[in-house]
Structures are given as structure tokens and as C-alpha cells.
C-alpha positions as a Python dict, from the first residue, in 0.01 Angstrom:
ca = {
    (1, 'X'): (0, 0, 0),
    (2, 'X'): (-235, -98, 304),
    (3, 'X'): (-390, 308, 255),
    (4, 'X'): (-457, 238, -131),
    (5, 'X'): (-624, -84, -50),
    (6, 'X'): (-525, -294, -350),
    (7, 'X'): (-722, -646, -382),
    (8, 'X'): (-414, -831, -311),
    (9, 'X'): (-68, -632, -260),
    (10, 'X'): (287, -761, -266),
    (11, 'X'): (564, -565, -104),
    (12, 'X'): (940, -615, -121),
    (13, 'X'): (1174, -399, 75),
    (14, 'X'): (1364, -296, -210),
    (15, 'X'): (1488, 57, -328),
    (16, 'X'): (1264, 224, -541),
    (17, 'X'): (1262, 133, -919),
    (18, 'X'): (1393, -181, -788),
    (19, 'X'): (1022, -394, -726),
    (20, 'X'): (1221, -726, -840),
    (21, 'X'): (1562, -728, -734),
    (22, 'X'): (1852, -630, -918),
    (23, 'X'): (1907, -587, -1291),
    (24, 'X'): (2050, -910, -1443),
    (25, 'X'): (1958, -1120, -1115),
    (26, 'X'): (1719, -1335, -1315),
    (27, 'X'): (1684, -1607, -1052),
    (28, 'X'): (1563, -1397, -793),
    (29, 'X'): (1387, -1181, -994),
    (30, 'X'): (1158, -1517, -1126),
    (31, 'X'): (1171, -1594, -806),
    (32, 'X'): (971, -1268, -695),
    (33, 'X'): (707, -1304, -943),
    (34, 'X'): (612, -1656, -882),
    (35, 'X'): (577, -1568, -539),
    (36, 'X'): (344, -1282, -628),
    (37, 'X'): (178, -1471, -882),
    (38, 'X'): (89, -1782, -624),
    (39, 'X'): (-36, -1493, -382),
    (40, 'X'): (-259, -1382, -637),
    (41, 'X'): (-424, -1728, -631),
    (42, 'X'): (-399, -1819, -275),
    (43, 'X'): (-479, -1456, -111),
    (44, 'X'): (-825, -1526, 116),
    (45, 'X'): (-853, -1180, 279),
    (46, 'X'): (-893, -889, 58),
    (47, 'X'): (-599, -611, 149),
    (48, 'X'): (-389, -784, 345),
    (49, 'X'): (2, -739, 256),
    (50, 'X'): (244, -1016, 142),
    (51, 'X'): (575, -913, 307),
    (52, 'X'): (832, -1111, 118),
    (53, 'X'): (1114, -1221, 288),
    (54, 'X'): (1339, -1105, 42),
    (55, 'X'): (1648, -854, 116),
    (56, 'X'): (1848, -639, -94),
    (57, 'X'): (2146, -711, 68),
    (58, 'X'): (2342, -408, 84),
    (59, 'X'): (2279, -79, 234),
    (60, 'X'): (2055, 159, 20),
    (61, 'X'): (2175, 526, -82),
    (62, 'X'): (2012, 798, -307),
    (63, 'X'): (2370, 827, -450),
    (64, 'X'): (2409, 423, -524),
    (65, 'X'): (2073, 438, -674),
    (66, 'X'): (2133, 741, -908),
    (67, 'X'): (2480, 561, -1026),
    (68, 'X'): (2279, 195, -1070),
    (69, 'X'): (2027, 442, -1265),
    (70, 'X'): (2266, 601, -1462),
    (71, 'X'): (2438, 273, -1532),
    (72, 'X'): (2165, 105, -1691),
    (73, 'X'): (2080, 367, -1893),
    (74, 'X'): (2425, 339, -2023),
    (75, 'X'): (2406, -47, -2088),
    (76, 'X'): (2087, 3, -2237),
    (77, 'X'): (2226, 303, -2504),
    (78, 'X'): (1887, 518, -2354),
    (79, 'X'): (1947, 918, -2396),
    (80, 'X'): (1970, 1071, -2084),
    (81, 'X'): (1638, 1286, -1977),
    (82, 'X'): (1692, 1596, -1765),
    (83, 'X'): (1334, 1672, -1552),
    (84, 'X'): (1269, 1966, -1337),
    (85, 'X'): (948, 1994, -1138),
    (86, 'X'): (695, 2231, -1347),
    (87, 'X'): (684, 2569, -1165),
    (88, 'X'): (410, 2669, -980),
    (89, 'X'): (331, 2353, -839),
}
């Protein structure tokens, strides 16, 4: 975030996909985005980054993630998408 130089950025150390917390948590998840929001207002130095002090609170795998992914998809009756990088690039 500090090499794209947004106006006023907001990170949480939370897997990716996951900006707010996780699905169904709605108190931390409003919780996140007042926080951001109130930075928005209150930021006086352009670029500097709002670590929030938030934490995920269990230890993050590529195969927990794909499950949580697949999982919501489920809940949420989505069709499942395959992707494959284009070739050639």
C-alpha cells in the first residue's frame, strides 16, 4: 500500500479476500469500517498507513482459505468458476 501511495490507506492483517473480518462477524466487521471511515476524516499526512489493531485470530493457510472460499460459495448457491492463467503470459 505505502508503494501505491493511496491518499489515505487502511490495512488489516487479514487473509486475502478477507479486508473485514470474517463472513457473518458483523460486529467486527462494522467495527472495521467505522474505523476506516473516521481515518478518512481525521488522516493529516497524506500516505501514511493506518495499521489496525485487529487480528484474525487463528493461523492462516492457503488450504483453510480455499475451504472458507468454497464454503461461501456454497451458502451463497454461486456456481463454481474454474480459472486457468491465459497462456502465453
Amino acid at each position: 500500500m505505502a508503494q501505491v501511495r493511496s491518499p489515505r490507506p487502511v490495512f488489516v492483517n487479514f487473509p486475502l479476500g478477507h479486508p473485514c473480518g470474517k463472513p457473518h462477524d458483523k460486529e467486527l466487521q462494522r467495527s472495521i469500517l467505522k474505523d476506516a471511515l473516521q481515518y478518512l476524516v481525521s488522516a493529516t499526512e497524506p500516505g501514511k498507513v493506518l495499521d489496525l489493531p485487529y487480528e484474525w485470530g487463528e493461523p492462516f493457510t492457503f488450504e483453510g482459505y480455499f475451504e472458507g472460499v468454497e464454503e461461501m460459495i456454497k451458502e451463497e448457491g454461486w456456481p463454481m468458476q474454474d480459472w486457468e492463467p491465459r497462456k502465453g503470459h
